[in-house]
GUMAR-658097 format. One record per residue (C-alpha): residue in three letters; y, z, x. Coordinates in pm, whole numbers, plus 50000, padded with zeros to 5 digits. Layout:
N
AlaYZX;...
This chain:
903
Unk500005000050000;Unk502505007850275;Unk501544976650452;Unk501854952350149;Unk505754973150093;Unk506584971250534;Unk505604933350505;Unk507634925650194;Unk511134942850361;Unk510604922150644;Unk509904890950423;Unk513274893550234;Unk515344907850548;Unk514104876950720;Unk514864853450404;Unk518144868450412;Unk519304861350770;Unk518414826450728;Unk519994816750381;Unk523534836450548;Unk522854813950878;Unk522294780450682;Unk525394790850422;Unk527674807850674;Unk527114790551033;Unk526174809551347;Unk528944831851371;Unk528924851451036;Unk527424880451273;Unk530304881451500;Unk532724879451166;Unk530754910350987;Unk530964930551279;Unk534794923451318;Unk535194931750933;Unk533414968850990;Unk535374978751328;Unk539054965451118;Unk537804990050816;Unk536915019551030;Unk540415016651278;Unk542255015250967;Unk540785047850825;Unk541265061251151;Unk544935054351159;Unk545935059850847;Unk544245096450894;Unk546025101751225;Unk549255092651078;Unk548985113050839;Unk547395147550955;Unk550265149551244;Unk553455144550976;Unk551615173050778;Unk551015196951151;Unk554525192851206;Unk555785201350916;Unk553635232850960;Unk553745240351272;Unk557415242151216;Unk557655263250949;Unk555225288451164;Unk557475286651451;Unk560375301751228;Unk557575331451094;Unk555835346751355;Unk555625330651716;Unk557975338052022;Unk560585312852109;Unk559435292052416;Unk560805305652753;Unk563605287552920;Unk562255293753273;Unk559605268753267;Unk561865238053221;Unk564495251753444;Unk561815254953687;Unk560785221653619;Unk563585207653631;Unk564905224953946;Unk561625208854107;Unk562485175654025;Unk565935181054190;Unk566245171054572;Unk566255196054784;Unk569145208054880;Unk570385219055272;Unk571195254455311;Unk573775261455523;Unk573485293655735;Unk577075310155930;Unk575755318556273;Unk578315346356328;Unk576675381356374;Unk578635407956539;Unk582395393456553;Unk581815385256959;Unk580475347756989;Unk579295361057382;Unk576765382457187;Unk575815356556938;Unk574605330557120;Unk572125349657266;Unk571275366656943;Unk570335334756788;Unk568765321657088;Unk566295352457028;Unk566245347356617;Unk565115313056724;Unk562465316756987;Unk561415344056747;Unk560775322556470;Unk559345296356693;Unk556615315156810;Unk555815340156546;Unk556225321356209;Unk556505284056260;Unk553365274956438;Unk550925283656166;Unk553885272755869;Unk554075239555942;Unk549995234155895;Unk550815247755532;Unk554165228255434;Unk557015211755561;Unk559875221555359;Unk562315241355576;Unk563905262555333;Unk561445294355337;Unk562065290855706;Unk565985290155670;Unk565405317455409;Unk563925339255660;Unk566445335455953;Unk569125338855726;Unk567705376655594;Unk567445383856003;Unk570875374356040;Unk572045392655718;Unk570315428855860;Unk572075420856233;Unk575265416456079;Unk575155449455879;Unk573615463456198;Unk576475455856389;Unk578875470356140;Unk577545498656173;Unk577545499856527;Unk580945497756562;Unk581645529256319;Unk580115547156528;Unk581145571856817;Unk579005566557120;Unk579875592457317;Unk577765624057228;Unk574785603357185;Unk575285591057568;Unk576175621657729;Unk574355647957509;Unk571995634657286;Unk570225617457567;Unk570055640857842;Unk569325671457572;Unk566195647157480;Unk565335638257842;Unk565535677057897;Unk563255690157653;Unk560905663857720;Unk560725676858100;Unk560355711357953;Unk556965705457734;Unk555705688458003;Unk556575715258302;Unk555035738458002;Unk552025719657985;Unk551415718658378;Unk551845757158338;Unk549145761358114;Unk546775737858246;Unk546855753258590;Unk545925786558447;Unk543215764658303;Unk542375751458613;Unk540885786158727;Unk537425779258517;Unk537945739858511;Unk539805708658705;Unk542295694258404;Unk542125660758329;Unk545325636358255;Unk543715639157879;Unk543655676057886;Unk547155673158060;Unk548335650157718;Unk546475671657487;Unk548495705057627;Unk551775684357604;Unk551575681157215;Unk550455715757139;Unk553535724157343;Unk555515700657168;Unk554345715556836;Unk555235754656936;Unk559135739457079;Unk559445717856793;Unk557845739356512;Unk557305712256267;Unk557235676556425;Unk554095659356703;Unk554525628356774;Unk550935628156901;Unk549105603156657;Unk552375576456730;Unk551735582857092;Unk547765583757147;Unk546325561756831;Unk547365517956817;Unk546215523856452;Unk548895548256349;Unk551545534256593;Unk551715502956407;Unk552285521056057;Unk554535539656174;Unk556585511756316;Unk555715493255986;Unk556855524855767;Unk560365523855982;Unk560775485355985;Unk560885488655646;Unk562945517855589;Unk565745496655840;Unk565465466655634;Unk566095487455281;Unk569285497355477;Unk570485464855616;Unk569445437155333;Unk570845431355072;Unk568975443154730;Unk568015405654651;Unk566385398954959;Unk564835434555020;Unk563435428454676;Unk561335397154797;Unk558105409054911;Unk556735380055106;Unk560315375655306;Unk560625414355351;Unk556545414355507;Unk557525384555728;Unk560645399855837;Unk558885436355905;Unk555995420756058;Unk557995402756309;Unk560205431756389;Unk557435458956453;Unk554735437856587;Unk556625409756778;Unk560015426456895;Unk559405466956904;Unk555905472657027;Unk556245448057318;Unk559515466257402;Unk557805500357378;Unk554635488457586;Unk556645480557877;Unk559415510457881;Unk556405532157842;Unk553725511858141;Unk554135536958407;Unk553395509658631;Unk556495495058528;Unk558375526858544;Unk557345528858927;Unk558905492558999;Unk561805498658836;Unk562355535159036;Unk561815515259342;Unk564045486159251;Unk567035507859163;Unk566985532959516;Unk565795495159699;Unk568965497259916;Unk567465532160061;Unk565255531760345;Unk561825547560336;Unk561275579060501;Unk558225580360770;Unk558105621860723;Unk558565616460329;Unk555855597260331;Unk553255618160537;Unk554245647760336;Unk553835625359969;Unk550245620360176;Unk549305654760265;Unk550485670059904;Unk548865644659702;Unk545935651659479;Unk545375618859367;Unk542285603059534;Unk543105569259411;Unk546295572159563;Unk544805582059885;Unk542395555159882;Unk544655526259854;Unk546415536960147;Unk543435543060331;Unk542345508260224;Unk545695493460272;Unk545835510260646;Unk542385498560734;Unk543265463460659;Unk546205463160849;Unk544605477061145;Unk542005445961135;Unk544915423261110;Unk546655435661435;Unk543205440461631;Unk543095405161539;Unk546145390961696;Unk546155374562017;Unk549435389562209;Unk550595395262613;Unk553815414962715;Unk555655437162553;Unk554335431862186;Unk550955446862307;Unk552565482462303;Unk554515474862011;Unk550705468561839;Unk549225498862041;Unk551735521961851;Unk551475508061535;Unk547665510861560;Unk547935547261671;Unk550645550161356;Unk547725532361128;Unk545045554761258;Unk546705587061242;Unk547845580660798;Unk543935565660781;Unk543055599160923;Unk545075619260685;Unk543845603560368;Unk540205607460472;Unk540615642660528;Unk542635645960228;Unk539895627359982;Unk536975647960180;Unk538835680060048;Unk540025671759746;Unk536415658659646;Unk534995691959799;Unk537025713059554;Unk538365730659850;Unk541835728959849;Unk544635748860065;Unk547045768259952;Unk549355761460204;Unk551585797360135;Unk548495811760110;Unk547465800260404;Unk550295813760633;Unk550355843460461;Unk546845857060563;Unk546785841860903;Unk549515822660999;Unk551755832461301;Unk555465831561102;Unk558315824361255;Unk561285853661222;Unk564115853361045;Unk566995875661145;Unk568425897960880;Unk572325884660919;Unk570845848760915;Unk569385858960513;Unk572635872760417;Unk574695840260456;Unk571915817160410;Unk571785809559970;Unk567915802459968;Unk567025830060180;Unk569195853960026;Unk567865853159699;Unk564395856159806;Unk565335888259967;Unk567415898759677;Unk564225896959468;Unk562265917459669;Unk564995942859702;Unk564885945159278;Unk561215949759368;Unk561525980359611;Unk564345998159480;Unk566785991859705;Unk568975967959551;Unk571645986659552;Unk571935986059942;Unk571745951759928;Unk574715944659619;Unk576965975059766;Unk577055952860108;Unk577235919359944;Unk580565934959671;Unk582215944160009;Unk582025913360170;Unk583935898259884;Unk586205931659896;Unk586965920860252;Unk587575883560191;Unk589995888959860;Unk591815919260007;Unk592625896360311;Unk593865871760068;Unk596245897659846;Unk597695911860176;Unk598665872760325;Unk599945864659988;Unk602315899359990;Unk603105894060379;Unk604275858260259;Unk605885867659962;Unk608365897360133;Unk609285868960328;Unk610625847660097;Unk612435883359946;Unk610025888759724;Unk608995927959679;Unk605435935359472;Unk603885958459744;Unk603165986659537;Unk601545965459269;Unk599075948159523;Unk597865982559692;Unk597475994059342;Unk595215968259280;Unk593705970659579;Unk593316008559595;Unk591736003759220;Unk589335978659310;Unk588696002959619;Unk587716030559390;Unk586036015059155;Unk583556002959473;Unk583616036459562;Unk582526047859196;Unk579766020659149;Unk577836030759475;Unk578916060359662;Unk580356086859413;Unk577786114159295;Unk577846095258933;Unk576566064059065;Unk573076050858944;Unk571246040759144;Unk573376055759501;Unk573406039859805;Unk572236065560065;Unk574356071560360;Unk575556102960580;Unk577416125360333;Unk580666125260616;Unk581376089160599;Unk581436092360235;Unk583946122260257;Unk585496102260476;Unk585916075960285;Unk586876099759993;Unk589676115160178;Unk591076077460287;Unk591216066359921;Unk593016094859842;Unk595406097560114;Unk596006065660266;Unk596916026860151;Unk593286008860133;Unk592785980960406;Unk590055950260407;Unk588305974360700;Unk588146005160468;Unk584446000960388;Unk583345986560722;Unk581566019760879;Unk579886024560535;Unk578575991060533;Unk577435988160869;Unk574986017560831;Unk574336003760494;Unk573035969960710;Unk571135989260968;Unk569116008060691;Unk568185971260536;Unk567625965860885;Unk565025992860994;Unk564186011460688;Unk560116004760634;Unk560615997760315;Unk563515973160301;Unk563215942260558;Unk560475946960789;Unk558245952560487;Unk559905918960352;Unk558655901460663;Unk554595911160544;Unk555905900360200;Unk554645867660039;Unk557995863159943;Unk559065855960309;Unk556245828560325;Unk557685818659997;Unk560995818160150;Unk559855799260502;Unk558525772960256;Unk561715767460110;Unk563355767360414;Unk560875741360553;Unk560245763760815;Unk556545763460785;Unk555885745861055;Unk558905743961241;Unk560175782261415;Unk563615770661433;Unk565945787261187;Unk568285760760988;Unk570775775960868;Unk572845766160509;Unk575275735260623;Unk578265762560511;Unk577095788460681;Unk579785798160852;Unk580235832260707;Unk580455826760311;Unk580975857660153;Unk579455866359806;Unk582285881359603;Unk581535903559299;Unk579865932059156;Unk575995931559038;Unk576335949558751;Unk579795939558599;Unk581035980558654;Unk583975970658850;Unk585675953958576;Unk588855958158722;Unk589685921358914;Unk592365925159189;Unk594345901359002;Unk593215912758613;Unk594395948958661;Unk597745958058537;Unk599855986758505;Unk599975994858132;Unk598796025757974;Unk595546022557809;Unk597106053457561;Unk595366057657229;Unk599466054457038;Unk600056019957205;Unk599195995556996;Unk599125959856996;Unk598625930356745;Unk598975893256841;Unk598655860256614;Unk598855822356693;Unk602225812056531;Unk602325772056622;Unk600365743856834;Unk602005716256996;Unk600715689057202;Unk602255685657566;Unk601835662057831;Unk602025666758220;Unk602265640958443;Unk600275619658210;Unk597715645258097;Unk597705658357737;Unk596825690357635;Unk596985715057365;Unk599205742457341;Unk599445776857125;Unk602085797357062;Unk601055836757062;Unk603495859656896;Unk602655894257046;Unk603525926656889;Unk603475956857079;Unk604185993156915;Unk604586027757116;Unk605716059857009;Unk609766053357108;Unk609716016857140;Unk609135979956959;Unk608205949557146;Unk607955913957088;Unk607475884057271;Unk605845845557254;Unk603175835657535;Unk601845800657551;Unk598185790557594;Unk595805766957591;Unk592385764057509;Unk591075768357849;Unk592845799857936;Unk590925811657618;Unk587685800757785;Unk588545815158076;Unk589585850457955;Unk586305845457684;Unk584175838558010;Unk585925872558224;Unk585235898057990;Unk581865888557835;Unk580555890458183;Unk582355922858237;Unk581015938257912;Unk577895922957811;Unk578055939057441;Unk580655914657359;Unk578925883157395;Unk576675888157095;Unk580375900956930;Unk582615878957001;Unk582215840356919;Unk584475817557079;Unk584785782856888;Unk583335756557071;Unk585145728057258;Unk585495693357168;Unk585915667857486;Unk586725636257305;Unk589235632557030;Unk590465668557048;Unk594435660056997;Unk593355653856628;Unk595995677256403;Unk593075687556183;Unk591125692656436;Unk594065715756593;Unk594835733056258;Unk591345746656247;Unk591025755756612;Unk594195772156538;Unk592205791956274;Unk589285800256457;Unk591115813356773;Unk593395835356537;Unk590115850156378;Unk588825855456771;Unk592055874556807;Unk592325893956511;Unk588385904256599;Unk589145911656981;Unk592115936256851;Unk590555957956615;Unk591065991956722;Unk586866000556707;Unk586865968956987;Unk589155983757226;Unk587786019757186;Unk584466007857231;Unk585405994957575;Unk588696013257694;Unk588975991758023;Unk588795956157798;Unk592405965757730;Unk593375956258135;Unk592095922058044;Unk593785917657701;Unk597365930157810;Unk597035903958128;Unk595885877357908;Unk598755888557650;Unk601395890557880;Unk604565866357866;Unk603865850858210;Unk601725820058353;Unk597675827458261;Unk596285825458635;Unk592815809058562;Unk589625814758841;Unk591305844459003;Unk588595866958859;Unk586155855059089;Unk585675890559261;Unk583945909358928;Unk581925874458835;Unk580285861059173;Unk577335881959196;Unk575395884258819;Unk574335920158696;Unk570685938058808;Unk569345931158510;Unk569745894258414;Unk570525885258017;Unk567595871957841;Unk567855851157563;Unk565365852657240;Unk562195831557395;Unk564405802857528;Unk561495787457665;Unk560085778957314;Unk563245756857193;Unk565305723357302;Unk567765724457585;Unk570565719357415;Unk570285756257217;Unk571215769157517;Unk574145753357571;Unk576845779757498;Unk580565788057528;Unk579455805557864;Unk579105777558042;Unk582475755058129;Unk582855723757875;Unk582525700858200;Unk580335674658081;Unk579345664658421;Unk578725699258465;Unk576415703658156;Unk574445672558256;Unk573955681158628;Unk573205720058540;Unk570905709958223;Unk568785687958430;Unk568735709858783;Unk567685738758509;Unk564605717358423;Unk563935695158714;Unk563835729158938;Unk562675753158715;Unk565965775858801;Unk566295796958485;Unk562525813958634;Unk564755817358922;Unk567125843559049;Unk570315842958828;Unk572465846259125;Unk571175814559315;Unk571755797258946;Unk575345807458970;Unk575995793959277;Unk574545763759201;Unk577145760458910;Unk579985773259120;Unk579335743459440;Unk578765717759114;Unk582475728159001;Unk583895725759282;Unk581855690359401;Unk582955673459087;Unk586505685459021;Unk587195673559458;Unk585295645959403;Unk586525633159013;Unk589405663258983;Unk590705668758573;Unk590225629458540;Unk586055630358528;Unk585575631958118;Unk587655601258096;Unk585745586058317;Unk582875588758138;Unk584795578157807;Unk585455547658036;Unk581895546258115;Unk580165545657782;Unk583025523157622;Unk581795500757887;Unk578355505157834;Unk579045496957463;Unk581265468757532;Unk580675436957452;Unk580015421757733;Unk577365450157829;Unk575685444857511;Unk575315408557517;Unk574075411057903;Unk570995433857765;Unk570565409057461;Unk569895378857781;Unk567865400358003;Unk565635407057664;Unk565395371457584;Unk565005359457942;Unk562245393757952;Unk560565374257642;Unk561255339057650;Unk561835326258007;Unk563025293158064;Unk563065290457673;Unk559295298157672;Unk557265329257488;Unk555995349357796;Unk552485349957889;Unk551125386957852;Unk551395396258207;Unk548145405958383;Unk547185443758498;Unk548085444258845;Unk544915453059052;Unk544245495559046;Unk545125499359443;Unk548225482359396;Unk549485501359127;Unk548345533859296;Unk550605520359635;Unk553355512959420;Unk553305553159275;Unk553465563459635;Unk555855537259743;Unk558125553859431;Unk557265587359516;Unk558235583059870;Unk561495564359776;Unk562815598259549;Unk562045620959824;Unk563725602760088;Unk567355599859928;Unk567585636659840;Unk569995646360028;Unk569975677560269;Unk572225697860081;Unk570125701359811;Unk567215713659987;Unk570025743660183;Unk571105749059784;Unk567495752159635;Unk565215749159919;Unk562775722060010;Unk559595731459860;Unk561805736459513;Unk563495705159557;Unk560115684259643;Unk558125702359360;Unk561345695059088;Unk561165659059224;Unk557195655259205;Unk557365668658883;Unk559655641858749;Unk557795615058851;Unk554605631958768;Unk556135629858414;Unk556525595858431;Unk552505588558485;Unk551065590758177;Unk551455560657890;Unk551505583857628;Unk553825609957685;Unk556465577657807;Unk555585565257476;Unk556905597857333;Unk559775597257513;Unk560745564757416;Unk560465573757043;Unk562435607257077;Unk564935583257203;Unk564525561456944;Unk564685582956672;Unk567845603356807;Unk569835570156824;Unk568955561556462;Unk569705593356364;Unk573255590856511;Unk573645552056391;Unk572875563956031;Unk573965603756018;Unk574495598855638;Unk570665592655598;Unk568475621055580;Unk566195605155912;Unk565265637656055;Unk563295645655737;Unk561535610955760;Unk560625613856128;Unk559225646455995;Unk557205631855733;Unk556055601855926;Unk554615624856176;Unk553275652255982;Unk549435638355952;Unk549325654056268;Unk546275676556326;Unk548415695356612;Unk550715706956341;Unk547955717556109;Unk545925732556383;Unk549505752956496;Unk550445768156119;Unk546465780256069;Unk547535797356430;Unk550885812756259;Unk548665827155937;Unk546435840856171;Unk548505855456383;Unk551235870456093;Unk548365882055858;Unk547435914056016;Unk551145922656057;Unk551795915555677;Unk548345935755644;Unk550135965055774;Unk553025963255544;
């Protein structure tokens, strides 16, 4: 059935195609499918037509209901694409001085050169995020420059700096300390040495180590990141700060391609070496400097390369082929070459035995010392205070100060009595003024060491002092009056058992021989002024009465006396300016009324501040006297509130309780009081020699140099550098206070004969130099030609070879010791002056504590470039991941929780 129906479909389908072929022609197929594809486009379009006129209509009417309007960005952007782009036009003026710019831009160049456009241009070619980028460096120099110029230079330069540089000596003398009472169980390493430093660093600086910046790559380059960052929210502008990828770029390039370069090298001590040697390079090199830099080093690498270097030269001149004279010339050189490669063996073959020589030591237990006489001590300034220490130590320093306050007696009476001789005459009469001066500075000697009152007494036959007695009382004093007194007073130093001959089996005459460099050599050499300098003063500040201080008023209970500063005025004197105050002085007795102006200036107040806080120590924590100002002091503000300050100094000094409290401080104030010319530096007799028991401050070891800095201590910056850094270089505050004030007194009167009252505007010369334009843009081109010589990114430079390196520390080494001069060595001694020296460069060895250094600096000159900016409390936040800290307040619980226990 269902083949009969297939059969029959195909029988009419077939009858069909033919009758439509035979009717229609051949192409009626290509004409039917025509007709189909015309009827289905048709539908098609008439659809499409259709369905979108309907979709806009409603798409139109939602647009009004519920959907956002379309943002405008998108077309701008589109349309700011299909613009051209445009050329950006960049002003290449930075700091106002075109000799800085050029090299500034030469740098923003190179910079961008070698650190951004080598890897840009394999992303894209369009130049604008480049110009972008050196336009936001320019934009930071600019404001950096601005800012420079507000700024006052001169306290960073001469305080700032050297306070920094101080301190930084003092952790690390500090950490030497500690590691050579280490050193009794175990040898310190340089890592023990840096890990000492920063717990040092931690107890001076209480809450701030710089030890993770210093000793970890990691955190050094945050921490340059963090501050890169923190500059370039101050300098940019909001828009561009805003813009991450520029602001990355910009940080990236300053921390990692400008400031860690530039702190690598300042901190290389390799590089610190060449540059020591390069700056002394006109001084000639020592031959004993460098045998001793031999024989006291403990550095076996040292040693070796000169060993090494000595051995080759030897084969060298064995080699040559000479006749004549030059063969002796070799011959000594050889024997010169032999004699070092001897030294360094036996150096290295004791160092590397552990047995090393105390060299004091050493002479104390068996060496045969050479003597030195008793008078010779006295005038020398090393010696003396050697033997002043030891006479603290027995007892007898009163011997000792008695003969040294006589001496100056001597010296200033001989002075008083050729001024009065000179004086009578010209016609002018003051004798009984001047032997009342004298005969009160007589008695006052007399008082302090001789009378039956006087703690501690200087022992002599009970006659001379009756003697004496009866002369004061009857008689005119002369220079000679003490001379009998004194001379058994120096043969009692002289044989007494316990005085000098038991100094002579004391290590503190080796001590002394070592700072005399007398060691090795017997022969005494004397101080270069040793021609009789006398030591004026009292030790313990009792004789308060100055020959020129005393006068003649009653120190009576109804006397009394009230003084205020009225006016200032500015003067000048053959082209120096100078403040001046106008006292108004008061004085009020029983029968009579006085009144009268005196003029003074500030440093007669310092002066007269400095006499009787020496005199009476109770003052100084009393009376505060306001602090100088070298550099823009003519200000009138700045003079109105001295003005205030000095009056509240007066008011204080005059209180009734004050004067009572000290009845002889009254001598002092009348002088200073007194309507006549303030004579400055004549006090000099009570202040030469410091008192038995030296001040001590609160634990001035454990803070910054610069806190102990005080009014006591003459606003000389000169002065305050070249005391500050003798204090730390030479350890003198452990020293005998009286050798420290004689260093001050030769630096006074060194600078003011070399410089006189011109030197602090010679250093406001200096720095305004130093900050000059010209300065600044000749460090800009030795940076660029450091970085980019010839135009070209320098090649890291290789590690110089080990032995080098270690031949370039002793070269440097060598260099310092040989220009010190002589001088020093007489002021200080030469085993102080060579261990103050070593120590320096010592410092100077180690990468990280450089590195530490270098930020200090770093952070104090942002500090002062920005002082409205809180950067001391960043610096203390960037650095407080530090375990040091952390290890050093879990030290301060423990050690404050059994005392808060106990409350």
């Amino acid at each position: 059935m269902l083949t009969e129906t297939s059969l029959s479909i195909w029988g009419w389908g077939s009858l069909g195609i033919v009758l439509s072929l035979i009717t229609f022609g051949p192409f009626v197929i290509f004409y039917l499918a025509f007709y189909i594809l015309c009827f289905v486009g048709g539908g098609f379009v008439v659809t499409l037509l259709f369905g979108k006129t309907n979709s806009e209509k409603y798409l139109e009417q939602c647009e009004h209901s519920f959907l956002p309007p379309t943002s405008t960005g998108i077309p701008k952007c589109l349309e700011e694409m299909k613009r051209e782009a445009r050329t950006i036009k960049i002003d290449r003026r930075l700091t106002g001085a075109n000799i800085i710019d050029e090299p500034l831009q030469q740098v923003i160049q190179f910079s961008l050169r070698d650190y951004v456009q080598y890897w840009y241009y394999t992303l894209s070619d369009d130049e604008s995020f480049l110009l972008e980028i050196r336009q936001t460096l320019q934009n930071a120099l600019i404001q950096f420059a601005t800012r420079s110029k507000e700024i006052d230079w001169q306290p960073y330069f001469t305080t700032r700096i050297v306070d920094d540089f101080g301190t930084h000596l003092r952790v690390f003398r500090k950490a030497q300390q500690k590691i050579t009472e280490k050193d009794d169980q175990a040898k310190g390493t340089a890592e023990d040495l840096v890990d000492t430093f920063f717990e040092v660093e931690v107890e001076m600086e209480k809450d701030v180590c710089r030890d993770l910046v210093c000793t970890s790559p990691k955190d050094e380059e945050g921490f340059l990141r963090d501050l890169c960052e923190v500059l370039l929210y101050l300098l940019l502008p909001p828009g561009d700060f805003q813009n991450k990828i520029m602001r990355y770029f910009v940080r990236e390039i300053l921390a990692r391609g400008v400031l860690l370069p530039l702190i690598n090298q300042l901190s290389d001590p390799d590089y610190i070496n060449q540059y020591i040697i390069w700056m002394i390079r006109d001084s000639n090199c020592n031959y004993e400097a460098f045998m001793n830099i031999i024989k006291l080093s403990d550095n076996i690498g040292e040693l070796e390369a000169v060993r090494d270097k000595a051995v080759e030269e030897l084969q060298y001149l064995r080699s040559l082929d000479t006749v004549g004279d030059d063969i002796n010339t070799i011959k000594n050189q050889i024997n010169s070459l032999l004699f070092v490669k001897k030294v360094c063996d036996s150096r290295i073959q004791r160092l590397q035995s552990g047995k090393e020589i105390n060299t004091v030591k050493l002479a104390a237990n068996f060496g045969k010392l050479c003597t030195v006489p008793l008078d010779s001590i006295l005038v020398d300034n090393v010696a003396l205070q050697f033997f002043m220490d030891y006479m603290q130590q027995t007892g007898g320093q009163a011997h000792l100060f008695f003969w040294m306050t006589v001496e100056g007696y001597r010296v200033t009476a001989q002075q008083q009595l050729e001024v009065l001789l000179s004086r009578q005459k010209d016609g002018k009469h003051q004798t009984n003024q001047t032997k009342g001066l004298l005969r009160a500075a007589a008695v006052g000697i007399y008082e302090q060491y001789l009378s039956e009152k006087a703690s501690p007494r200087v022992t002599v036959d009970d006659y001379l002092v009756a003697k004496l007695a009866d002369t004061l009382n009857h008689e005119d004093p002369t220079p000679e009056i003490f001379d009998d007194i004194q001379r058994k007073v120096y043969e009692l130093m002289l044989r007494d058992e316990r005085f000098y001959p038991s100094f002579r089996q004391n290590a503190l005459y080796v001590r002394m021989l070592a700072e005399l460099d007398m060691l090795k050599d017997p022969s005494f050499r004397g101080s270069d002024d040793g021609d009789g300098e006398s030591f004026n003063g009292s030790p313990t500040g009792s004789i308060n009465l100055s020959l020129d201080d005393l006068s003649n008023v009653s120190s009576d209970d109804s006397v009394q006396l009230h003084a205020y500063i009225s006016d200032t005025g500015v003067c000048n004197d053959h082209g120096k300016t100078y403040a001046l105050y106008a006292i108004t002085v008061h004085r009020r007795g029983l029968n009579s009324e006085e009144m009268w102006k005196t003029y003074r200036r500030y440093s007669d107040f310092h002066d007269f501040h400095m006499r009787i806080t020496e005199q009476f120590e109770n003052l100084s924590s009393i009376l505060k006297l306001p602090g100088k100002k070298t550099f823009n002091n003519m200000d009138r503000d700045f003079l109105e509130k001295r003005k205030k300050d000095l009056n509240a100094y007066l008011q204080l000094l005059l209180t009734p309780e004050m004067m009572k409290a000290s009845p002889a401080l009254a001598h002092y104030v009348y002088d200073f009081l007194e309507n006549k010319a303030y004579s400055k530096g004549k006090g000099d007799f009570a202040r030469k020699v410091p008192p038995l028991i030296p001040k001590t401050d609160s634990d001035p070891e454990h803070c910054r140099v610069s806190a102990q800095l005080d009014d006591t201590v003459d606003d000389n910056i000169p002065l305050r550098v070249m005391l500050l850094l003798m204090d730390e270089v030479f350890d003198l505050k452990e020293r005998n206070q009286w050798l420290r004030r004689n260093i001050k007194n030769l630096l006074q009167q060194l600078i003011r004969a070399t410089y006189g009252d011109t030197i602090n505007r010679k250093i406001v010369d200096h720095v305004d130099w130093m900050t000059s334009p010209e300065q600044v843009a000749d460090l800009v081109k030795r940076f660029r030609d450091a970085f980019w010589p010839n135009g070209i990114l320098a090649e890291t430079v290789p590690c110089r070879d080990k032995a080098i390196r270690m031949r370039t520390r002793v070269a440097g080494k060598t260099k310092l010791l040989s220009i010190m001069p002589d001088e020093l060595k007489h002021i200080i001694g030469a085993e102080t002056t060579r261990k103050g020296i070593l120590r320096v460069f010592e410092m100077f060895q180690h990468n990280q504590l450089n590195r530490r250094m270098v930020y200090v600096f770093l952070e104090g000159f942002l500090e002062t470039l920005f002082p409205q900016y809180k950067f001391r409390e960043l610096f203390n936040k960037l650095h407080s991941r530090s375990k040091q800290i952390q290890k050093y307040k879990q030290k301060l619980q423990t050690t404050q929780a059994p005392s808060l226990q106990k409350r």
